[in-house]
N, CA, C and O of each residue as an XYZ file, in Angstrom:
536
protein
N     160.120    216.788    -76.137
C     161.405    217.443    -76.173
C     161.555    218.325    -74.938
O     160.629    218.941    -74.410
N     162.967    218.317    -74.494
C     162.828    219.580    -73.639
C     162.669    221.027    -73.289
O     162.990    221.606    -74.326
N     162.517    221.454    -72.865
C     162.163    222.661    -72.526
C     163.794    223.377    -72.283
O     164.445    222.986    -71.314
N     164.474    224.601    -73.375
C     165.851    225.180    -72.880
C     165.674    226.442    -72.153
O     164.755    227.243    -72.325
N     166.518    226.527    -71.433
C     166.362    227.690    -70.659
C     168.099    228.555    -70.403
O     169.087    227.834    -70.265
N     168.187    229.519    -70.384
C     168.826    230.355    -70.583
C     169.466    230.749    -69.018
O     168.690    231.220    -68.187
N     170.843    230.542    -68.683
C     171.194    231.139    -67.324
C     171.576    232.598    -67.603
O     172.225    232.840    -68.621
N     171.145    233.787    -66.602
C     171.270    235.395    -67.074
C     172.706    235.367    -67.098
O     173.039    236.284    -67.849
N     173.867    234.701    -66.598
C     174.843    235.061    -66.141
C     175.375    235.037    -67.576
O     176.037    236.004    -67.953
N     175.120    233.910    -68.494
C     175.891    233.503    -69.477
C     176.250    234.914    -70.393
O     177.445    235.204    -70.444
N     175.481    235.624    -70.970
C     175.430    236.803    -71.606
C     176.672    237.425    -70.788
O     177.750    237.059    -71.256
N     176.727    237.907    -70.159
C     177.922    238.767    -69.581
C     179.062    237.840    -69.506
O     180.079    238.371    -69.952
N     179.246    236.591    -69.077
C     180.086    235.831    -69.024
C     180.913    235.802    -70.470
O     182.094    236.149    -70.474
N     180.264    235.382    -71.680
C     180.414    235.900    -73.246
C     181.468    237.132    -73.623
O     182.553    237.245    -74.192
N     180.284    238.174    -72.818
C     181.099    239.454    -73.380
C     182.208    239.759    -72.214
O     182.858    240.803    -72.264
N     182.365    238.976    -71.349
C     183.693    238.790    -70.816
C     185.198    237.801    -70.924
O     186.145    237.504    -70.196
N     184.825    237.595    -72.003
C     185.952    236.453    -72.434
C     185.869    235.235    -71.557
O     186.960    234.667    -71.526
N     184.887    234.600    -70.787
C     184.715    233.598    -70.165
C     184.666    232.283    -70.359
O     184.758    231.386    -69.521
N     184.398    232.166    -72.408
C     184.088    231.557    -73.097
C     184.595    231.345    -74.579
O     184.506    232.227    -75.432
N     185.073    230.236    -74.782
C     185.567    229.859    -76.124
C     184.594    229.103    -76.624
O     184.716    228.026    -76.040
N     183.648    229.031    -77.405
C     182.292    228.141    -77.076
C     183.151    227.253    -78.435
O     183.038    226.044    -78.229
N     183.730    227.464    -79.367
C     184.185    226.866    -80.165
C     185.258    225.830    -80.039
O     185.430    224.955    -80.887
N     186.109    225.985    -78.746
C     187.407    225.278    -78.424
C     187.338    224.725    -76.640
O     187.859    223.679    -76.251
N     186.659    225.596    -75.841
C     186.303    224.442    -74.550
C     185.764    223.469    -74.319
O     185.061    223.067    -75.247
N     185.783    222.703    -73.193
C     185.004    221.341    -72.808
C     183.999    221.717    -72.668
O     184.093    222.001    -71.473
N     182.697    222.064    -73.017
C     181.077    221.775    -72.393
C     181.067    220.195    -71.878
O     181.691    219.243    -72.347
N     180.342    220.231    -70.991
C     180.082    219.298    -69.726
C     178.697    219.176    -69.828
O     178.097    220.176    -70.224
N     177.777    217.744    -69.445
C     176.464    218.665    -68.372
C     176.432    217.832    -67.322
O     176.830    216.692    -67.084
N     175.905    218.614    -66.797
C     175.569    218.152    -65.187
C     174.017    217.797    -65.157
O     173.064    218.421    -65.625
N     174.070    216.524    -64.415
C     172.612    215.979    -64.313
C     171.962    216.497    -62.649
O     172.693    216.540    -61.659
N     170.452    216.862    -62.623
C     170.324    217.341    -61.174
C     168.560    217.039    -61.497
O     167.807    216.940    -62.465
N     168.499    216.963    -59.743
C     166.518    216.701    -59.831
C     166.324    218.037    -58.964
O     165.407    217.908    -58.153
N     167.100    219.565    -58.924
C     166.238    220.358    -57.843
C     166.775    221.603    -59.330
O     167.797    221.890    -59.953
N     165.212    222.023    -59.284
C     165.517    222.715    -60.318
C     166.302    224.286    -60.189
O     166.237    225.154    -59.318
N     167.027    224.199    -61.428
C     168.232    225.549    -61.622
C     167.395    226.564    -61.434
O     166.182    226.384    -61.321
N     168.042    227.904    -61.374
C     167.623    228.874    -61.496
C     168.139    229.621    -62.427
O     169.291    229.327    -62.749
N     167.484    230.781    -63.134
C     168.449    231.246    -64.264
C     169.160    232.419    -63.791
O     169.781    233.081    -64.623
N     169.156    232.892    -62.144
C     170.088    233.597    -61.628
C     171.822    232.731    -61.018
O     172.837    233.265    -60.571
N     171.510    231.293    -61.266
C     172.945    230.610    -60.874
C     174.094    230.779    -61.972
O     173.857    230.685    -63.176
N     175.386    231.043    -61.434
C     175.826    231.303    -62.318
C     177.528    230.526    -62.600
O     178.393    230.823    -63.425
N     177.498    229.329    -61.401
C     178.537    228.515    -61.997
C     177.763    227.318    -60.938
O     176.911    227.351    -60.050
N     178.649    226.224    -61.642
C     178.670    224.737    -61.452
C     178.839    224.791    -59.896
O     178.685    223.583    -59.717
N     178.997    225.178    -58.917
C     178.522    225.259    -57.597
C     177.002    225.270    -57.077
O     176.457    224.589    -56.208
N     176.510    226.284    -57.916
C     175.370    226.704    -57.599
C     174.047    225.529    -57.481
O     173.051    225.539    -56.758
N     174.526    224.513    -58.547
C     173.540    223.773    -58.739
C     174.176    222.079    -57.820
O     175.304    221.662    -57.557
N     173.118    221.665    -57.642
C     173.239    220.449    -56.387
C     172.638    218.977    -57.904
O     171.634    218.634    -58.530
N     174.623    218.501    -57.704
C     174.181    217.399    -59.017
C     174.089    215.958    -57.953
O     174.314    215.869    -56.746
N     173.660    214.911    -58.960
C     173.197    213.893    -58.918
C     174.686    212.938    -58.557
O     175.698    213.541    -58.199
N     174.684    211.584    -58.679
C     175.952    210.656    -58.447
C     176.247    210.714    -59.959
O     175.437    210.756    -60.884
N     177.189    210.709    -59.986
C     177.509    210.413    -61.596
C     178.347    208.692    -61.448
O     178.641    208.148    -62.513
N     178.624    208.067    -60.327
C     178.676    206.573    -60.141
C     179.164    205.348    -61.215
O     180.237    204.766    -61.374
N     178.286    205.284    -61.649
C     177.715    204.704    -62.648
C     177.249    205.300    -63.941
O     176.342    204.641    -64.449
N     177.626    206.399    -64.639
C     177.126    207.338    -65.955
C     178.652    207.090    -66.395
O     179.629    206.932    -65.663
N     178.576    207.102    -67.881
C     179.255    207.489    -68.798
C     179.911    208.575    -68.600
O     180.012    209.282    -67.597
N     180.548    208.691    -70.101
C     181.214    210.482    -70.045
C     180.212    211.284    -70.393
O     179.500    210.934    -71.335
N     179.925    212.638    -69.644
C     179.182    213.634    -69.219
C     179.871    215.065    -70.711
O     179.487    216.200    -70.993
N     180.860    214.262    -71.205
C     181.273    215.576    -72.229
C     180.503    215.194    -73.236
O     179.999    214.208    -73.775
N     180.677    217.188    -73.325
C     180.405    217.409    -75.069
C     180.924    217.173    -76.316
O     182.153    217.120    -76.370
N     180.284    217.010    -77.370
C     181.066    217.179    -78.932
C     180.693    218.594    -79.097
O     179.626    219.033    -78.667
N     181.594    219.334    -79.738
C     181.323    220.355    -81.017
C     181.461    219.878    -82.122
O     182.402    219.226    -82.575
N     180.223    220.293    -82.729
C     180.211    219.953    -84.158
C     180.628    221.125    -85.061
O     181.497    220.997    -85.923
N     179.813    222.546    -84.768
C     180.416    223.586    -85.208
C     180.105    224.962    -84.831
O     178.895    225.192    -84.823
N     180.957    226.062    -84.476
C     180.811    227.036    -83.950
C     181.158    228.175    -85.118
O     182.271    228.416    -85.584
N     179.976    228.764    -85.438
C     180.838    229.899    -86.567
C     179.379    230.662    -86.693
O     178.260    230.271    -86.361
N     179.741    231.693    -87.197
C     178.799    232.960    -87.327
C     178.607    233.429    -88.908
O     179.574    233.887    -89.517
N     177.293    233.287    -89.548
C     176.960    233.885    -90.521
C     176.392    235.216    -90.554
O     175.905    235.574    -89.481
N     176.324    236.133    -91.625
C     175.483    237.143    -91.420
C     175.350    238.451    -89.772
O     174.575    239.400    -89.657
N     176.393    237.976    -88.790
C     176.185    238.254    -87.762
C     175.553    237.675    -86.936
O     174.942    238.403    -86.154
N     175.454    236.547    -86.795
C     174.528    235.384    -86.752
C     175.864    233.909    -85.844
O     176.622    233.067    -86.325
N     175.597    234.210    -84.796
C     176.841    233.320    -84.202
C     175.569    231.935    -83.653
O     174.537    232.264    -83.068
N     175.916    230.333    -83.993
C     175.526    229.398    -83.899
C     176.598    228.028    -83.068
O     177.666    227.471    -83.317
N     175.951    227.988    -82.415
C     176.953    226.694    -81.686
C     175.938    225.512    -81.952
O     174.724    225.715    -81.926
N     176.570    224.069    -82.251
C     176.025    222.716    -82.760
C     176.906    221.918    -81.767
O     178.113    221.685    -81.823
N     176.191    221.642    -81.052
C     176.873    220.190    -80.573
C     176.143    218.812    -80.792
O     174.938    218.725    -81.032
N     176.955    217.808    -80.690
C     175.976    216.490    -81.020
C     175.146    216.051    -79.867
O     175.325    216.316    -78.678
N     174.213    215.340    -80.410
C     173.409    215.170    -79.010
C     174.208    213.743    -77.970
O     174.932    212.924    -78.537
N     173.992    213.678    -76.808
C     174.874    212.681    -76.158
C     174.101    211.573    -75.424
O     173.284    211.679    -74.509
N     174.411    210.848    -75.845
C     174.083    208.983    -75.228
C     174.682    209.119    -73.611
O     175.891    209.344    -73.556
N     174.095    209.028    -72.542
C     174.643    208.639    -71.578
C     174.108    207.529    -71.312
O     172.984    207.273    -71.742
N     175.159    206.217    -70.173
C     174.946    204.597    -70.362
C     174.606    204.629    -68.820
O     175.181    205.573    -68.277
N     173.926    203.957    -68.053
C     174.283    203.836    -66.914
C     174.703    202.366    -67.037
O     174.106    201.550    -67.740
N     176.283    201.983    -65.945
C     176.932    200.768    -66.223
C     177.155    200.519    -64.613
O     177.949    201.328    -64.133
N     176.813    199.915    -64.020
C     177.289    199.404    -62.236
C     176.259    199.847    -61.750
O     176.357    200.130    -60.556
N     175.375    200.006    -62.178
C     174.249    200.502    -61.482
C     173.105    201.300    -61.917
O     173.077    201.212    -63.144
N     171.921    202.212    -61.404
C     171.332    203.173    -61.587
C     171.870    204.806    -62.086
O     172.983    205.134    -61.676
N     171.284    205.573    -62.747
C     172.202    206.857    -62.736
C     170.066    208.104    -62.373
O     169.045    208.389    -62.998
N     170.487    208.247    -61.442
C     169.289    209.310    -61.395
C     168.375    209.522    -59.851
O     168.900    209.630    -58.742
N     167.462    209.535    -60.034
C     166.340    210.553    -61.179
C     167.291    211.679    -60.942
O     167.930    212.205    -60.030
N     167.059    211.786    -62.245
C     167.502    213.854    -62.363
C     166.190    214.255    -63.777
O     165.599    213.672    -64.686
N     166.292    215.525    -63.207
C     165.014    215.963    -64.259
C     165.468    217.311    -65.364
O     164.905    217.866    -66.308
N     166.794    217.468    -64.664
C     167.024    218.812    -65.070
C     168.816    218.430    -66.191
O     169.627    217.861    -65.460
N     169.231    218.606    -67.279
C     170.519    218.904    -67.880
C     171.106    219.671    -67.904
O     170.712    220.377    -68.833
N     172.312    220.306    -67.226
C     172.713    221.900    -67.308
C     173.992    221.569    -68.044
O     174.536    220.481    -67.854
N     174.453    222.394    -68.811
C     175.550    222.662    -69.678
C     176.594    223.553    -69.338
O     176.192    224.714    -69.403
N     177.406    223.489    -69.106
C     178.645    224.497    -68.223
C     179.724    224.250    -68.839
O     179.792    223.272    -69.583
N     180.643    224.982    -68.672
C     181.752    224.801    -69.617
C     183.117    224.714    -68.239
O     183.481    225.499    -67.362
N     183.555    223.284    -68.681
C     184.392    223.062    -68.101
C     185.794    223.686    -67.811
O     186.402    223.649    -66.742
N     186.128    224.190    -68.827
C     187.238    224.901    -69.088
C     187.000    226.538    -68.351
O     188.054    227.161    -68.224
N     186.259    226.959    -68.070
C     186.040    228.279    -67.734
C     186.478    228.326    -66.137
O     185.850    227.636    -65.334
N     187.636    229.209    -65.682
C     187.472    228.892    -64.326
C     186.383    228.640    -63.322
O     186.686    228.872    -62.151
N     185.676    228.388    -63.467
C     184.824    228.505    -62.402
C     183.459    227.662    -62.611
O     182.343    227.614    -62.093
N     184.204    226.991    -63.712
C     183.076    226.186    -64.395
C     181.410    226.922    -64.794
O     180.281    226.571    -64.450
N     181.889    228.057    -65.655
C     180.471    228.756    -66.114
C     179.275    228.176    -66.267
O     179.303    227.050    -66.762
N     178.229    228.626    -65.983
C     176.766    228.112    -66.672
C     176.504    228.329    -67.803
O     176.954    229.366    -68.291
N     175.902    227.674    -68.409
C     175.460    228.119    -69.826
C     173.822    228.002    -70.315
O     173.204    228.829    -70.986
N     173.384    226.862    -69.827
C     172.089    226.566    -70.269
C     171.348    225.365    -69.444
O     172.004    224.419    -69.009
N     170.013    225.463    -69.270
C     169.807    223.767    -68.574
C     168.230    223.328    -69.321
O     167.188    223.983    -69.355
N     168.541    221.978    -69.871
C     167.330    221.320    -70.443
C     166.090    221.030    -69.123
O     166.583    220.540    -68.107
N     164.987    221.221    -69.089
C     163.737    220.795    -68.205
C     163.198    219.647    -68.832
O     162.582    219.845    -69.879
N     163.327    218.170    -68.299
C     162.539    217.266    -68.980
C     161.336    216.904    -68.732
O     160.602    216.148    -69.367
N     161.120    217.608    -67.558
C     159.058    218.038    -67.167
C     159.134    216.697    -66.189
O     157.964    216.438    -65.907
N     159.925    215.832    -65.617
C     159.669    214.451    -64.901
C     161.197    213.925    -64.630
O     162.177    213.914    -65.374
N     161.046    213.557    -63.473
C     162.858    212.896    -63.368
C     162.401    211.607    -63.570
O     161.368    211.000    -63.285
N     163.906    211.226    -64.394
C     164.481    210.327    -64.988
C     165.312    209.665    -64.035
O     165.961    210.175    -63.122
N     165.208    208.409    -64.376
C     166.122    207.464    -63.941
C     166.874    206.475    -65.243
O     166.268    205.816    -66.088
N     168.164    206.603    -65.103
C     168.558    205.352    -66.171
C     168.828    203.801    -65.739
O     169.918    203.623    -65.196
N     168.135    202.842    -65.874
C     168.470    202.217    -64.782
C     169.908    201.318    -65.828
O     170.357    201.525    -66.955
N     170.249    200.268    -64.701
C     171.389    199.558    -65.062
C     171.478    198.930    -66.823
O     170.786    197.984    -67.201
N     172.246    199.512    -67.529
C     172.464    198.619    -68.703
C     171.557    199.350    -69.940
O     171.472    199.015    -71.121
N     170.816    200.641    -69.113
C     169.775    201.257    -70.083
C     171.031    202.540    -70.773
O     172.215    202.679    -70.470
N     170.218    203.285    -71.730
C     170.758    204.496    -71.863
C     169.825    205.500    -72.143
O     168.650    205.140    -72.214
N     170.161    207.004    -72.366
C     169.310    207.875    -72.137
C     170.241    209.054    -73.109
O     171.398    209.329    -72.790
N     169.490    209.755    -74.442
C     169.803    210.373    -75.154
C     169.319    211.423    -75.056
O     168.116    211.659    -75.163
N     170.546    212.533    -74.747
C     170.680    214.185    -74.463
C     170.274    214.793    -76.013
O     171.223    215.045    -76.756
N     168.816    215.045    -76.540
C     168.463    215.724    -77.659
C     168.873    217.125    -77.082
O     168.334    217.682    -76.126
N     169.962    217.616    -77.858
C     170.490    219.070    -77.854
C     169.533    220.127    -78.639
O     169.220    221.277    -78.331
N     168.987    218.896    -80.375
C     168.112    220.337    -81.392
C     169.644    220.427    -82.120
O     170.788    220.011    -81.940
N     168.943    221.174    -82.971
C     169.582    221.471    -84.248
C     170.882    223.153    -83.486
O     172.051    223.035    -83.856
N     170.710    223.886    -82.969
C     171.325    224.602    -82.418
C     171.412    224.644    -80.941
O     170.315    224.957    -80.479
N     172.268    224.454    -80.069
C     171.905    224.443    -78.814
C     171.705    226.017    -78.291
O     171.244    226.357    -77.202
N     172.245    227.009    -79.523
C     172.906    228.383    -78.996
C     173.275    229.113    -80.094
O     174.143    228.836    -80.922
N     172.150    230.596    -80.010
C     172.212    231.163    -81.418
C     172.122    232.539    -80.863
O     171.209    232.925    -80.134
N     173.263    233.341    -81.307
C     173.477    235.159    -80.971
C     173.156    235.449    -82.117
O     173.003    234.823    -83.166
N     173.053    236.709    -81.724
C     172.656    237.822    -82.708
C     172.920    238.999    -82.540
O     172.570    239.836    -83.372
């Protein structure tokens, strides 16, 4: 499984209204040079061809807060590569499309770049929460 990692920016981004995590597009971006958790929008990071990949969006499944307890679920995502190769990328980052500036949010480490080759596919395990406040 992968390894999640946390961009610092996201927290302030949050408590700045930057984010509808319940009603925007989450995106991810595929990349082989690894993020840093000081980047703090979809510039920062140097992505891959997307060419040949599928759609790169998210599902929400459900965003709501128990107990004080705020949880975001998204489904995990099938990407296809179709006309070709899609990769190596080693790294998944999650950004939210809708945010001007295309915010960061999070990026999976899969410890090895990946390649999808032609006609293969490659499944984005998100986990049972991708994103849990408190």
């Amino acid at each position: 499984m992968a390894t999640f990692n946390k961009f610092n920016s996201f927290v302030e981004a949050v408590a700045e209204k930057k984010h509808n995590l319940g009603s925007d597009q989450l995106v991810v971006a595929l990349t082989n040079s690894a993020p840093s958790a000081t980047n703090s929008t979809l510039a920062d990071i140097t992505e891959i061809s997307y060419t040949n990949c599928s759609s790169r969006n998210l599902t929400t499944t459900s965003s709501s807060q128990t107990s004080g307890t705020y949880s975001l679920v998204l489904e995990d995502l099938t990407l296809t590569a179709s006309g070709g190769d899609v990769g190596p990328f080693r790294y998944v980052v999650t950004y939210n499309d809708d945010a001007m500036n295309d915010e960061l949010i999070c990026w999976h480490d899969y410890g090895e770049s990946i390649t999808v080759h032609e006609g293969e596919t490659f499944k984005i395990d998100l986990g049972a929460n991708i994103l849990t406040l408190q």
